[in-house]
VMD Tcl script that builds the backbone (N, CA, C; Angstrom):
set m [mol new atoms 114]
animate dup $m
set s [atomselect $m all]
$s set {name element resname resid chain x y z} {
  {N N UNK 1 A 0.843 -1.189 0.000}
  {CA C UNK 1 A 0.000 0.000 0.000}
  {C C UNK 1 A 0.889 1.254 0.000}
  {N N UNK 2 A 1.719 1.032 1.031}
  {CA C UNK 2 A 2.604 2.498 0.559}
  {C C UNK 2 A 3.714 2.829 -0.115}
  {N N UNK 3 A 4.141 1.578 -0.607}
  {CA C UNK 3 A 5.044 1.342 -1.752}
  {C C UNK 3 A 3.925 2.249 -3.141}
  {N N UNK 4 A 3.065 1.758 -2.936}
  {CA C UNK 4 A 2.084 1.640 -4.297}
  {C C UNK 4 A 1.766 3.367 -4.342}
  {N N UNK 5 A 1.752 4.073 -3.255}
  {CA C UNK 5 A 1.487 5.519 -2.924}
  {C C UNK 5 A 3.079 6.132 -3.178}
  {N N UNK 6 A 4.151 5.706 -3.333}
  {CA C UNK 6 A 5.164 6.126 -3.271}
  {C C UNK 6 A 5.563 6.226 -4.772}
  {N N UNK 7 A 5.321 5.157 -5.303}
  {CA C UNK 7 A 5.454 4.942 -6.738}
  {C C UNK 7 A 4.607 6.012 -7.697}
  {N N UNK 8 A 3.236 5.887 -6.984}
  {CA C UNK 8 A 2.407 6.807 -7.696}
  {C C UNK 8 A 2.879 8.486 -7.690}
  {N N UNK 9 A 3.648 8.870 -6.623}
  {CA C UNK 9 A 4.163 10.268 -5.964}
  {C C UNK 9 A 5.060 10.259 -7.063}
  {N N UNK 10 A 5.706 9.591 -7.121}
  {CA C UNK 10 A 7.421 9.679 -8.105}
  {C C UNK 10 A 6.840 10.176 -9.328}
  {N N UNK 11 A 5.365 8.983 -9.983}
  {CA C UNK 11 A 4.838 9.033 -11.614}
  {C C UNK 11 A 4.714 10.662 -11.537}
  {N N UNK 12 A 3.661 10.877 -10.587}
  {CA C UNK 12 A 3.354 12.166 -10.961}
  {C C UNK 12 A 3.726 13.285 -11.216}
  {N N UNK 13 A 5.273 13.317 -9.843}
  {CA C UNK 13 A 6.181 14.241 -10.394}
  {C C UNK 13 A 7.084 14.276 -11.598}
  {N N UNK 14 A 7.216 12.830 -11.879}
  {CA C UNK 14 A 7.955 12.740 -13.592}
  {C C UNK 14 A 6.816 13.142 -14.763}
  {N N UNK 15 A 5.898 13.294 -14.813}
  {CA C UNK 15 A 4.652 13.602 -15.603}
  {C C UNK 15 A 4.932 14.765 -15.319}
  {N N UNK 16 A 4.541 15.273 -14.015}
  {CA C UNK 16 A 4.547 16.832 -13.841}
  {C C UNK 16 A 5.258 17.847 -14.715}
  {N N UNK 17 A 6.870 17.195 -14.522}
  {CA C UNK 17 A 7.984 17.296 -14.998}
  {C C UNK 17 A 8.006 17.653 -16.510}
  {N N UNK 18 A 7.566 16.602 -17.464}
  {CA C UNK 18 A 7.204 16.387 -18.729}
  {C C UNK 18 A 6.576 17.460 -19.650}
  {N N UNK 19 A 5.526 17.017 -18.773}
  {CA C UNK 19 A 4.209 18.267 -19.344}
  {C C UNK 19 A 4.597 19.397 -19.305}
  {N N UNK 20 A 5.244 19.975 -17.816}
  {CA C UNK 20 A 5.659 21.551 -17.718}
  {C C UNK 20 A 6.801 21.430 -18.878}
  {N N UNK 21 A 7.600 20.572 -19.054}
  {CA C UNK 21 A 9.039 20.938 -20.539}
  {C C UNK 21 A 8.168 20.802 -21.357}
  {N N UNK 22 A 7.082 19.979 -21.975}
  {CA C UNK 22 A 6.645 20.086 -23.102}
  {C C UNK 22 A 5.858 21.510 -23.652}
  {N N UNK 23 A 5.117 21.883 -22.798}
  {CA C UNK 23 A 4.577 23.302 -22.554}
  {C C UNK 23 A 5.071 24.357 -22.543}
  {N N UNK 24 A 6.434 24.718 -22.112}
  {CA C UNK 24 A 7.665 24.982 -22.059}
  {C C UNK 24 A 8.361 25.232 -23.735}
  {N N UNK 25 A 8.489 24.133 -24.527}
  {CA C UNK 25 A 8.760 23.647 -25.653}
  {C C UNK 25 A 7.667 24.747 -26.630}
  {N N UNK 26 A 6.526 24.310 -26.265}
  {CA C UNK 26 A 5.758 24.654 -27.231}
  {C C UNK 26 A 5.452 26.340 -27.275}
  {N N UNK 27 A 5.754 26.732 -25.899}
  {CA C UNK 27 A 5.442 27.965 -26.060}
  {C C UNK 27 A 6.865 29.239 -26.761}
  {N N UNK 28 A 7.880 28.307 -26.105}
  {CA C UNK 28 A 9.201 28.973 -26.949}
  {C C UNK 28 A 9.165 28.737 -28.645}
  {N N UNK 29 A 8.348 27.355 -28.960}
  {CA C UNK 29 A 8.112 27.666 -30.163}
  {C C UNK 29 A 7.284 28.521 -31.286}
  {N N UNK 30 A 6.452 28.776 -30.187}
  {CA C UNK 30 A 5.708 29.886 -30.704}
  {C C UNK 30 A 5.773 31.187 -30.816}
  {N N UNK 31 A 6.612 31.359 -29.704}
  {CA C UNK 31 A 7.363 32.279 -29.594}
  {C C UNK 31 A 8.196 32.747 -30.585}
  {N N UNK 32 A 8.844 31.492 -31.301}
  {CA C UNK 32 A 10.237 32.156 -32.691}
  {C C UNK 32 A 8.892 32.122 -33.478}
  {N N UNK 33 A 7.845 31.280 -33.723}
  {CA C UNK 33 A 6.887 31.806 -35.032}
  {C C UNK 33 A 6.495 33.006 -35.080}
  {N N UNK 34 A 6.040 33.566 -33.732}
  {CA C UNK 34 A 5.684 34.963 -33.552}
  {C C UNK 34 A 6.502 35.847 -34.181}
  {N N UNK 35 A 7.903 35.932 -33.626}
  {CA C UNK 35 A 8.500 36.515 -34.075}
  {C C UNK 35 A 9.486 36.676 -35.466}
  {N N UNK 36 A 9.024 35.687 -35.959}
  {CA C UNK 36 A 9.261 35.693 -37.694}
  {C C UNK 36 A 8.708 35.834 -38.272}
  {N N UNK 37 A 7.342 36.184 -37.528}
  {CA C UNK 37 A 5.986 36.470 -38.560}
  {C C UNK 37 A 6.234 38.331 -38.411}
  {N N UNK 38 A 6.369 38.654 -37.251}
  {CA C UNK 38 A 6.333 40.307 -37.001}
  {C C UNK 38 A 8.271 40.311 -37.717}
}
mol reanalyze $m
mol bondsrecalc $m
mol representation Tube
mol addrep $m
């Protein structure tokens, strides 16, 4: 049971992790489109 709660703590912060760089990613990329469009 608290192995299983411990494991789940770790996923979430590696997800957490992920999502915020991918989001991260996408917005710096939009960022150079922006600015090659202006």
């Amino acid at each position: 049971m608290i192995s299983c709660f411990f494991i789940a703590q770790i996923y979430d912060a590696c997800h957490f992790a992920w999502v915020k760089r991918t989001f991260s990613m996408l917005i710096g990329l939009n960022h150079m489109i922006f600015v090659k469009l202006n």
